[in-house]
C-alpha positions as CSV (number, residue, x, y, z in Angstrom):
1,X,16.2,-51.5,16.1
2,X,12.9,-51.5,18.7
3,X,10.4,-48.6,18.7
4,X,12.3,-46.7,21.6
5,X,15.8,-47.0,19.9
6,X,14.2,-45.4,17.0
7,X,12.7,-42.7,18.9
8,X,15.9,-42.0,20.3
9,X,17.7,-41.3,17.1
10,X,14.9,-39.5,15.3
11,X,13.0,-37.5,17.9
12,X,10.3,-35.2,16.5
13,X,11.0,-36.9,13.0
14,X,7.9,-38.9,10.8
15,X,9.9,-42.3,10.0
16,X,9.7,-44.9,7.4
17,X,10.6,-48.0,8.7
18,X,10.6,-51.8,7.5
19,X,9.7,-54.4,9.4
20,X,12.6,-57.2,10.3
21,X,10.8,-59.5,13.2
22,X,7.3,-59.1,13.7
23,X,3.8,-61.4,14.9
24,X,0.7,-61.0,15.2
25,X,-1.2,-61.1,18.2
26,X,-5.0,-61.3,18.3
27,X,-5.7,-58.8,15.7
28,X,-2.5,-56.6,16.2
29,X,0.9,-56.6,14.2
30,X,3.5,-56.4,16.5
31,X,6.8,-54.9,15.3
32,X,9.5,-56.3,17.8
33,X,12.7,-55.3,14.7
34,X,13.2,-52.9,12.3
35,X,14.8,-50.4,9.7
36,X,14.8,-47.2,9.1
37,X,14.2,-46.6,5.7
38,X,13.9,-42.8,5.8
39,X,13.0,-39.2,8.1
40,X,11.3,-36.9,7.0
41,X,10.6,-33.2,9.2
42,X,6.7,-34.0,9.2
43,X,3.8,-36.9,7.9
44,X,3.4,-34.7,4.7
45,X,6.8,-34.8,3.5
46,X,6.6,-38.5,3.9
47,X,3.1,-38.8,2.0
């Protein structure tokens, strides 16, 4: 999936995702594919 697919089928959701296809550019990782591993309703659940 890309970010915005993602965002489409978990809005307002904290995700855990892994990374399929990625690169790094400069100092950035780019994320171009991934996973969703899990939801969660908010960033503490998922801590």
């Amino acid at each position: 999936m890309k970010w915005s697919e993602v965002r489409q089928h978990f809005p307002e959701r904290c995700v855990l995702v892994e990374a399929l296809k990625s690169e790094t550019r400069g100092n950035e990782r780019i994320i171009e594919e991934m996973s969703v591993i899990d939801d969660f309703e908010n960033g503490n659940a998922a801590w």
